[in-house]
C-alpha positions as CSV (number, residue, x, y, z in Angstrom):
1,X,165.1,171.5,290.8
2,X,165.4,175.2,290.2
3,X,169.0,175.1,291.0
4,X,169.6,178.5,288.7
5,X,167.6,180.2,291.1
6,X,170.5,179.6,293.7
7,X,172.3,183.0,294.8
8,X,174.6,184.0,297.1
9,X,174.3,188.1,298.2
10,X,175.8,187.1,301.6
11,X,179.7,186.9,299.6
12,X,178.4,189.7,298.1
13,X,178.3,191.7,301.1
14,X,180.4,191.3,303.3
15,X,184.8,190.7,303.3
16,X,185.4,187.0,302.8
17,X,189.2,185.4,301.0
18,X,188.5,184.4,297.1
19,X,191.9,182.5,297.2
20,X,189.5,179.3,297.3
21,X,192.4,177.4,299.5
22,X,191.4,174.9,302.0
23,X,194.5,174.9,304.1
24,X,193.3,175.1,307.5
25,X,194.1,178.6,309.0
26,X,193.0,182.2,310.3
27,X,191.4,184.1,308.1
28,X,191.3,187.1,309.7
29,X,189.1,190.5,309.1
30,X,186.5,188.1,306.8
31,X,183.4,186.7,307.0
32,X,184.0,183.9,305.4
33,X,186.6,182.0,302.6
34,X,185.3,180.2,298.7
35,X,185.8,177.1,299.1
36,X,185.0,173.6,296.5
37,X,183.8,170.9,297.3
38,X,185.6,167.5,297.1
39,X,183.0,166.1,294.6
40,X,182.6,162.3,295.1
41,X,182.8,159.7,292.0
42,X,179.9,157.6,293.0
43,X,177.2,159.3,295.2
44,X,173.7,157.8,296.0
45,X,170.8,159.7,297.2
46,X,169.1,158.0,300.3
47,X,166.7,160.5,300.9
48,X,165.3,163.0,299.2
49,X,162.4,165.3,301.4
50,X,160.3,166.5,297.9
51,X,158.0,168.3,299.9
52,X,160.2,170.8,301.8
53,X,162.1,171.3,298.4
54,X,158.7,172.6,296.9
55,X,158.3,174.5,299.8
56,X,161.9,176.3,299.7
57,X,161.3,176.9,296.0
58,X,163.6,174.6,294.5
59,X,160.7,172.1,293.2
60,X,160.8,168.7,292.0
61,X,164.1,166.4,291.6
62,X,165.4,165.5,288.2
63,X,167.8,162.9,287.5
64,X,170.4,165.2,287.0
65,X,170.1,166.8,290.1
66,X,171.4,164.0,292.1
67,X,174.5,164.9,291.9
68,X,173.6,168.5,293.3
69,X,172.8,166.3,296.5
70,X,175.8,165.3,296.6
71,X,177.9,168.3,296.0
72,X,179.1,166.8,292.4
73,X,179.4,168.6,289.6
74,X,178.4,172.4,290.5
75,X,176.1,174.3,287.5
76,X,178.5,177.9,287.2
77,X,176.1,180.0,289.2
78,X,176.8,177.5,292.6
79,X,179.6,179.7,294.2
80,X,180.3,177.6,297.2
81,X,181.7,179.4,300.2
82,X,182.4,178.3,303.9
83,X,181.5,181.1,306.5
84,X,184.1,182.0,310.1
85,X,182.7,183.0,313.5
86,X,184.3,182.6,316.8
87,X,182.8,181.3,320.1
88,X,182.9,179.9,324.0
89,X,183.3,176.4,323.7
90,X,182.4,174.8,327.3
91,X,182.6,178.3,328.8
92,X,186.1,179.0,327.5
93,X,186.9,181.5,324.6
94,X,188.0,179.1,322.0
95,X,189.0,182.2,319.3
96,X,188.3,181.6,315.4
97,X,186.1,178.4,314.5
98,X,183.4,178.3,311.5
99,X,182.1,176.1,309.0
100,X,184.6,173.0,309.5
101,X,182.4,170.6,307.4
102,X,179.7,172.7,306.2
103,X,180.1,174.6,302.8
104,X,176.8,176.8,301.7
105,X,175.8,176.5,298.0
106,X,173.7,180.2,298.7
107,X,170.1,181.5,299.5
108,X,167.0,180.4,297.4
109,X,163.4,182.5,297.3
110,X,160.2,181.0,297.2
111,X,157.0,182.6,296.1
112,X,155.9,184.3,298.7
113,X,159.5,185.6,298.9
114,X,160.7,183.7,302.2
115,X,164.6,182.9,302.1
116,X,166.2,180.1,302.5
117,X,170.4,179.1,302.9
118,X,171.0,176.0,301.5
119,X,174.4,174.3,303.1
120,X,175.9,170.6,302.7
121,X,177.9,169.0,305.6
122,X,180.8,166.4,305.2
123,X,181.4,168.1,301.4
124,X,185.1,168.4,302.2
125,X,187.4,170.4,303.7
126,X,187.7,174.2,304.8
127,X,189.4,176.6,305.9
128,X,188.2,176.1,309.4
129,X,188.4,172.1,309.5
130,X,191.1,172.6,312.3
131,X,192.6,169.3,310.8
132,X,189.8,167.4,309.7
133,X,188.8,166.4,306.6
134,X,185.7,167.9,306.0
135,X,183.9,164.8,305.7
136,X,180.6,163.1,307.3
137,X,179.9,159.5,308.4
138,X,176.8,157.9,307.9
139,X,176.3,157.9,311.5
140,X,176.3,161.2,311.9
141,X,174.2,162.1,309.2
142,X,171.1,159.9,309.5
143,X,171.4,161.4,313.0
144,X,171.1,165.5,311.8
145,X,168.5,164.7,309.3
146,X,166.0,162.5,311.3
147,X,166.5,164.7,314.1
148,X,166.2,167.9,312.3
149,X,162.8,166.5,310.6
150,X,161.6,165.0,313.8
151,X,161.7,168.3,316.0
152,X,160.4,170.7,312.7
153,X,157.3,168.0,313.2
154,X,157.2,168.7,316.9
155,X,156.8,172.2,316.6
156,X,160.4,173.0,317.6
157,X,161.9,176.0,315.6
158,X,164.8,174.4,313.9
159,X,167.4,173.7,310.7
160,X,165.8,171.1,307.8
161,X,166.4,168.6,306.3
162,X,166.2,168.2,302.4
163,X,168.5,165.5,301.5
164,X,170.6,162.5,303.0
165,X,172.7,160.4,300.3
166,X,176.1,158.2,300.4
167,X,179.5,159.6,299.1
168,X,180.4,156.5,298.2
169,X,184.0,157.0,300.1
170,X,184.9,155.7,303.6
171,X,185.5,158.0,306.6
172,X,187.8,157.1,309.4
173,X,186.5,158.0,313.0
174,X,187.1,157.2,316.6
175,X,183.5,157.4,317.8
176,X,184.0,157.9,321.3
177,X,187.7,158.9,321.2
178,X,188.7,156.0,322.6
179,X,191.9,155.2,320.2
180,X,190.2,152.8,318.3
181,X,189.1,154.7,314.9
182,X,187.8,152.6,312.4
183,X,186.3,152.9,309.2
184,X,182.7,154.1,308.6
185,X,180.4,154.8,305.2
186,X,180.4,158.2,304.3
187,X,177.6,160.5,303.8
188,X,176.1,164.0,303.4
189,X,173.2,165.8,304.3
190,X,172.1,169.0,302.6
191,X,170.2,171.0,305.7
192,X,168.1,174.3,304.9
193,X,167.3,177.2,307.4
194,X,166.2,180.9,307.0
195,X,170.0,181.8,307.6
196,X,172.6,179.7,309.6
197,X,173.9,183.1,311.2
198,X,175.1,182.4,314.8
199,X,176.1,184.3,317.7
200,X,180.1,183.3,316.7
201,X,179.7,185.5,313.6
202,X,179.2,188.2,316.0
203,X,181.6,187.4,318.4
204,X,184.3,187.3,316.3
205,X,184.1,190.5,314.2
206,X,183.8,192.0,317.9
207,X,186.8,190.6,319.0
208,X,189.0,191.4,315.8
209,X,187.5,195.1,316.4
210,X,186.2,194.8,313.3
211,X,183.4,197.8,313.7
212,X,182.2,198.1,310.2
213,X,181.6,194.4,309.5
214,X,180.1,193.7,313.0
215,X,177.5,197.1,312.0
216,X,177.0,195.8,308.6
217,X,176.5,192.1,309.6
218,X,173.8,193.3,312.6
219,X,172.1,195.7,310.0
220,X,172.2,192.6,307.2
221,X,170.2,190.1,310.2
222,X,167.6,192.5,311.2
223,X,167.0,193.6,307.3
224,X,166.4,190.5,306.0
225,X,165.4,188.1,309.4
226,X,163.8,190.8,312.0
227,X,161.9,192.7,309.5
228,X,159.7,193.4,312.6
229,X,162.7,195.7,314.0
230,X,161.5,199.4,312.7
231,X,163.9,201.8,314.9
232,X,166.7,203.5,314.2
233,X,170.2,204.2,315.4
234,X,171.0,202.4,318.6
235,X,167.8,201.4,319.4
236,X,167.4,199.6,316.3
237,X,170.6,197.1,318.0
238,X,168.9,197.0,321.3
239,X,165.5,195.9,319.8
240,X,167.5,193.3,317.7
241,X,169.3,192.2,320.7
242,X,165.8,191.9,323.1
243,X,164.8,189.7,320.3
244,X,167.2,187.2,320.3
245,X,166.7,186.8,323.7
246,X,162.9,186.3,323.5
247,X,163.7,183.6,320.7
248,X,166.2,182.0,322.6
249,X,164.3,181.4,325.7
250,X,161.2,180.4,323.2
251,X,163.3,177.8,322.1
252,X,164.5,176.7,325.5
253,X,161.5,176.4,326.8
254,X,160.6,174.3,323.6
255,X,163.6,172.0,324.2
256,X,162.2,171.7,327.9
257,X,158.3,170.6,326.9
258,X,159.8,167.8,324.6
259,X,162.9,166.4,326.3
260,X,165.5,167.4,324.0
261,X,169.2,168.1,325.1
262,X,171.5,169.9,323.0
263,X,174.1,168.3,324.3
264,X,177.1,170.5,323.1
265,X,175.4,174.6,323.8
266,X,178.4,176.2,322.8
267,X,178.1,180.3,321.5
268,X,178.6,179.2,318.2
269,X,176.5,176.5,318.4
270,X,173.6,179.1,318.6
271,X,171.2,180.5,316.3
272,X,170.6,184.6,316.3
273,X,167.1,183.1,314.7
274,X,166.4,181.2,317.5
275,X,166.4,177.8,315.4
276,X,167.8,174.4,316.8
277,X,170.9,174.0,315.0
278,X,174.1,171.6,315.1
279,X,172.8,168.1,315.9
280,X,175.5,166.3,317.5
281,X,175.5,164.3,320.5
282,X,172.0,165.0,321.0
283,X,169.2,163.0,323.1
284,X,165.8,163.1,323.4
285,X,165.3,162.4,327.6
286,X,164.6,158.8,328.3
287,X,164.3,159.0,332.3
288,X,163.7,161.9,334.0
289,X,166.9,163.8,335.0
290,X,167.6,167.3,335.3
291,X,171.9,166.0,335.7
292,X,171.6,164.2,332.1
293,X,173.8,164.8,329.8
294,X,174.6,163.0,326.4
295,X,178.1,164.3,325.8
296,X,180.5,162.0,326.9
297,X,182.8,165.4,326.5
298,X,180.8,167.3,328.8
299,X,181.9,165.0,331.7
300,X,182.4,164.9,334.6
301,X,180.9,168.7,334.8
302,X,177.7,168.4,332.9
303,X,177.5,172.2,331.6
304,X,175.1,171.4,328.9
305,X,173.1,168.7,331.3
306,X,169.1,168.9,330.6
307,X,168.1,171.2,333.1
308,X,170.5,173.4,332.8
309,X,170.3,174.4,329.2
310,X,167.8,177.4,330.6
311,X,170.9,179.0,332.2
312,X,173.7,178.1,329.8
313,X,171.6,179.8,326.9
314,X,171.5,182.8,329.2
315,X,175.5,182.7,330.1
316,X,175.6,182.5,326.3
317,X,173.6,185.9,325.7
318,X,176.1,187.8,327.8
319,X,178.6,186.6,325.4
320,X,176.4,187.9,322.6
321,X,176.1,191.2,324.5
322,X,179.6,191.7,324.9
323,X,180.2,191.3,321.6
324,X,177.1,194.0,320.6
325,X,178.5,196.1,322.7
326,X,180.1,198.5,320.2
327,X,176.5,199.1,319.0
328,X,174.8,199.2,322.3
329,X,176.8,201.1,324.8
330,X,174.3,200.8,327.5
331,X,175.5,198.6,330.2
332,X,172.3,199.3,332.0
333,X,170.3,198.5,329.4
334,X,172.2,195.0,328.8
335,X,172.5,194.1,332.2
336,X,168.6,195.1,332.6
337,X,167.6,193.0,329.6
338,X,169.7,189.8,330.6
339,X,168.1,189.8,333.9
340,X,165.0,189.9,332.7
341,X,165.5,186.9,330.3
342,X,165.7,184.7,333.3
343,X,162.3,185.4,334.7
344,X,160.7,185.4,331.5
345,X,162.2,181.9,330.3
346,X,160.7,180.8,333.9
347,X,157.4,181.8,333.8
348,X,157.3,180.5,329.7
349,X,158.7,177.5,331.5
350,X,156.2,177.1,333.7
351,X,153.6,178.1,331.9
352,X,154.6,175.3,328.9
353,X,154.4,172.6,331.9
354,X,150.8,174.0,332.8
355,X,149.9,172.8,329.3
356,X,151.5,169.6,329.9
357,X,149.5,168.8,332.6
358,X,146.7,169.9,331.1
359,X,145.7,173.3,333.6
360,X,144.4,176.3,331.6
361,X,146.7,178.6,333.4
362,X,149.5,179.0,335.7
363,X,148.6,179.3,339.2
364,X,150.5,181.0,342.9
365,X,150.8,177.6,343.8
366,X,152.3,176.0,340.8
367,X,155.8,176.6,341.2
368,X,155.9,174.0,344.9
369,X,153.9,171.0,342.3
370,X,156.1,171.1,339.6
371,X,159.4,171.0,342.5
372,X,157.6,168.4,343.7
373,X,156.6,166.5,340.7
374,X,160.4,166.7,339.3
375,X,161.4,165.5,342.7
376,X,159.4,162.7,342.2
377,X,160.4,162.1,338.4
378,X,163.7,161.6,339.0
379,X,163.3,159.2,342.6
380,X,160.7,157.1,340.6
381,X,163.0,157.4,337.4
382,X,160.0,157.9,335.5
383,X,160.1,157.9,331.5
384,X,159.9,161.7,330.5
385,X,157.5,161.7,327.4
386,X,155.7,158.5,328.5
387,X,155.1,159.4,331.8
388,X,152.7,162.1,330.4
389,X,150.9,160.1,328.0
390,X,150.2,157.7,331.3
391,X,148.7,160.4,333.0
392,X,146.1,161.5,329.8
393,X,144.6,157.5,330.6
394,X,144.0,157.9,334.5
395,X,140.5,157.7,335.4
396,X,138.4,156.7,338.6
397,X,139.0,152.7,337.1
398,X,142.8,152.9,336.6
399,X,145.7,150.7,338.4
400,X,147.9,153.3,339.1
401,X,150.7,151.0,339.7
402,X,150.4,149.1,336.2
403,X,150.0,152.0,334.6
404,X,153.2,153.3,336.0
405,X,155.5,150.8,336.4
406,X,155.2,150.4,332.3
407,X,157.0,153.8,332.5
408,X,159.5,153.8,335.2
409,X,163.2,152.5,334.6
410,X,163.3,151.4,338.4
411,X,161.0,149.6,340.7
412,X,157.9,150.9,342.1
413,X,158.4,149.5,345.8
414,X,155.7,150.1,347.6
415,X,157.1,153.5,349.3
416,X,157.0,154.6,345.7
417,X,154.2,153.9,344.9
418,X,153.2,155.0,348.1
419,X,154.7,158.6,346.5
420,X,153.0,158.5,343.4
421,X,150.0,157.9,344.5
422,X,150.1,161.2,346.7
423,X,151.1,163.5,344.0
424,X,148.2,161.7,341.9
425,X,145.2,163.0,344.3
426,X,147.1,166.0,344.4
427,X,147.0,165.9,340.9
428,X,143.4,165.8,340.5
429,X,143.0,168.3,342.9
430,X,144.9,170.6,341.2
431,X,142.7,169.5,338.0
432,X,139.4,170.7,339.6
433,X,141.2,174.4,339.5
434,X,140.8,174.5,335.6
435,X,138.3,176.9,334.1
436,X,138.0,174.2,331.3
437,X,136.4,171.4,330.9
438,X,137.7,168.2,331.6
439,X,137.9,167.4,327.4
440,X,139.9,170.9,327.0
441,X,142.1,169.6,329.5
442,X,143.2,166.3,328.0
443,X,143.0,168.4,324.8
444,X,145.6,170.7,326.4
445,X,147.7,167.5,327.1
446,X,147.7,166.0,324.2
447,X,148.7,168.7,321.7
448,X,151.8,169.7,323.9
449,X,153.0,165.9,324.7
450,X,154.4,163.5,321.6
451,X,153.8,160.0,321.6
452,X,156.3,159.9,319.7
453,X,160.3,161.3,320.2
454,X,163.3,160.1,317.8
455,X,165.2,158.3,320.9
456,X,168.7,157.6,320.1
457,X,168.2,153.8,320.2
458,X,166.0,154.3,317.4
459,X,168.0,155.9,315.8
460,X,170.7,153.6,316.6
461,X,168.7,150.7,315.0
462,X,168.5,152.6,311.9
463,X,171.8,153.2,311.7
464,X,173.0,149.8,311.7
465,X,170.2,148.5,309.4
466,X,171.3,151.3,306.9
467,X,175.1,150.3,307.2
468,X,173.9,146.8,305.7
469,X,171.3,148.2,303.1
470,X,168.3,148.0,304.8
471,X,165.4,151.4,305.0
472,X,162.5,149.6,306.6
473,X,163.7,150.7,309.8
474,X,164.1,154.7,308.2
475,X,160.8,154.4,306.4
476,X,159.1,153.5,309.3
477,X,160.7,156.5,311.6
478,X,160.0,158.9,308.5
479,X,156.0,157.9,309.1
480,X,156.3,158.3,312.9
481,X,158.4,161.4,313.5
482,X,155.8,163.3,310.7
483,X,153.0,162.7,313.3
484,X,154.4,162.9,317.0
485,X,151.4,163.7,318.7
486,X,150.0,160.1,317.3
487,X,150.9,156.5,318.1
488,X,151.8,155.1,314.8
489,X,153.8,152.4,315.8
490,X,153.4,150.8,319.2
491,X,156.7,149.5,319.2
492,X,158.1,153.3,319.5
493,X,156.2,154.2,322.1
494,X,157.7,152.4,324.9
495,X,160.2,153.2,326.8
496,X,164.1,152.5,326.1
497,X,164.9,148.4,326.4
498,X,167.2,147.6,329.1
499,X,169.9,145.8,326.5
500,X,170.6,149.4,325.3
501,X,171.7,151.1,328.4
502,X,175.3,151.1,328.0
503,X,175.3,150.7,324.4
504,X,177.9,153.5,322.5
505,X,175.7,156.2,320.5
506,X,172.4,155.0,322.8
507,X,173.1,156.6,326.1
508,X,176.0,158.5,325.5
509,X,178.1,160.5,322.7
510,X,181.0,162.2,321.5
511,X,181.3,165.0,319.5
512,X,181.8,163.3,316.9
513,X,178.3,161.5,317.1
């Protein structure tokens, strides 16, 4: 790999601590500390993904650079920092955080001169571990990089992916803080992303009043990620800030077409790039329902719940504008724009379930079908993603209720199917609206719903075949989440089995997951 390429302008830039030390602490006025990483005596790569390395510009792997994987044995121009931001986490001001068990190796450009940061996670301990040890478990891992890979493949603007190996170590966790930590194989993942910049790198210059760095820091983003962004002076900061709004309700709205829940939407949890990022107790939606949440943390109140991740990433903006402030002091112009982000993430919310259901545009009457079909969803406890591919096979021959029971967690009693069968011939009506053929239509469908998601008892699966030293299981999900919008394998196109509906790391999740 073209590891000498490797740079790092962003410690360059900007105030950061040199001292190196990892003692957990505030490290105030800086944008981030240097930091090594622990370097593990017996690392194995378990996964290596060749062809996004090409594409980042770091090419092929040699033997040697296994233990770059594994954050072992640093060449001299690796100068390995950890970044701090701040953030709301579950809507309460939570003060410094950062880069607890992340540590960036730098930036790499490709040939056509796109950037990329290249970061490990569970490398050891930083500044901002807040009393952890830096570390990853297996678990955890396989999770961020199958995840990562599996929503790039959907279309989903998010972090990558590029390696996955063992550390060789053992890390003790308590997986669903329960008081029972065990033992668990370590690992790291090396993840990739145009910058990892989130809105807590803003938040916290802003709060430590720290004008300069804050001005600096939003003139380095739109420089080198909004190249777009050709004003000047204050407007240049508004433009930048409109932006981050339109690419967070993008990729809202993206989360929304393909079931995924965040799970933990905290401010720093979120990308200024708009990019899915921090994979933790993540799920991709087995039934239908808006009130889901995978965070056993986010109980019993449900803040990051499926349907209302629209809202939370707005609540989330204000944060963001509070803290741009200093560079945009026009309330009206703030409050004007953050208003507007909620009717535009609804209409490209709606619009994104028009393509779903295969109509060529949104109609008046649109808004009362999808109420009613989400009404329906969750009484009928519906599948999300299968639920869609049923509805591509209807036809004037088709047994509506064995086509649908295969995708409904309940029972489809005959008042249900009484239901269904209703919102099918309203359906079709609806259908007969299109200015498309009927081919376009199921076209429309099936480019915007996977046969495929990356469900966590999948993943699961994996996990525990992985802990024993078996890949079949990995190889297989490798193959499927590269082609979503194809059946590869039958077996992963069904809905969850029943034996895994109370099953720890399947339905629910810490923070820790």
């Amino acid at each position: 790999m073209n590891i000498d390429k490797i740079t790092q302008p962003f410690i360059e830039i900007f105030p950061g601590d040199f001292s190196g030390n990892t003692i957990q602490r505030s490290t105030p006025k800086v944008l981030f500390s240097t930091v090594e990483p622990v370097g593990f005596e017996h690392p194995e790569t378990i996964i290596f993904n060749e062809k996004l390395s090409e594409e980042i510009g770091l090419g092929k792997l040699d033997e040697k650079d296994f233990q770059f994987l594994a954050a072992t044995h640093l060449s001299e121009n690796i100068k390995t920092y950890a970044t701090a931001y701040a953030g709301h986490q579950f809507g309460n001001w939570a003060g410094q955080l950062g880069d607890g068990r992340a540590i960036l190796a730098g930036e790499i450009i490709n040939e056509a001169g796109k950037k990329n940061e290249i970061q490990w996670k569970g490398a050891g301990a930083t500044p901002y571990s807040r009393h952890a040890d830096g570390r990853a478990v297996l678990r955890s891992s396989v999770r961020e990089y199958l995840m990562s890979e599996a929503m790039f493949h959907l279309g989903v603007p998010t972090t990558r992916a590029l390696s996955l190996s063992f550390t060789g170590e053992n890390v003790v966790r308590d997986i669903m803080y329960s008081g029972n930590p065990q033992e668990e194989k370590g690992a790291v993942v090396v993840r990739t992303a145009e910058s990892f910049l989130r809105f807590g790198h803003f938040e916290l210059m802003s709060a430590q009043k720290e004008i300069k760095t804050l001005t600096d820091l939003a003139d380095f983003t739109i420089e080198n990620y909004f190249k777009n962004i050709k004003s000047e002076g204050e407007q240049k900061y508004k433009d930048f800030f409109s932006e981050i709004c339109t690419r967070t309700a993008d990729l809202m709205v993206e989360w929304f077409r393909v079931g995924f829940v965040h799970g933990v939407m905290n401010t720093d949890n979120m990308s200024v790039l708009g990019l899915t990022i921090d994979y933790g107790p993540f799920s991709m939606m087995d039934e239908y329902d808006l009130n889901f949440t995978p965070n056993t943390t986010d109980l019993p109140g449900r803040r990051y719940a499926f349907g209302k991740q629209g809202q939370i990433s707005q609540w989330n903006l204000w944060q963001l504008a509070n803290s741009l402030f200093p560079l945009i002091k026009d309330e009206k112009f703030l409050e004007e724009t953050l208003n507007h982000y909620g009717n535009y993430f609804w209409q490209a919310h709606d619009k994104m379930l028009c393509k779903k259901f295969g109509f060529d545009e949104l109609k008046k009457n649109d808004d009362e079908f999808f109420t009613n079909w989400q009404g329906l969803m969750q009484e009928l406890e519906f599948d999300y993603t299968l639920f869609f591919n049923q509805l591509e096979k209807i036809d004037n021959n088709s047994n509506i209720k064995n086509l649908f029971s295969e995708v409904s967690y309940g029972i489809l009693d005959e008042t249900k199917l009484h239901k269904l069968h209703h919102f099918i011939e309203t359906y079709q009506l609806r259908l007969k609206e299109n200015t498309i053929s009927k081919e376009g239509s199921l076209d429309l469908m099936k480019k915007n719903n996977p046969k495929f998601i990356l469900r966590n008892y999948l993943l699961f699966e994996c996990i525990e075949e992985l802990n024993i030293g078996k890949t079949e299981m990995l190889e297989k999900l490798i193959k499927a989440l590269e082609s979503p919008y194809e059946e590869i394998f039958t077996k992963f196109s069904s809905k969850r089995p029943s034996g895994y509906d109370d099953v720890s790391g399947c339905s629910m999740l810490s923070c820790s997951s």
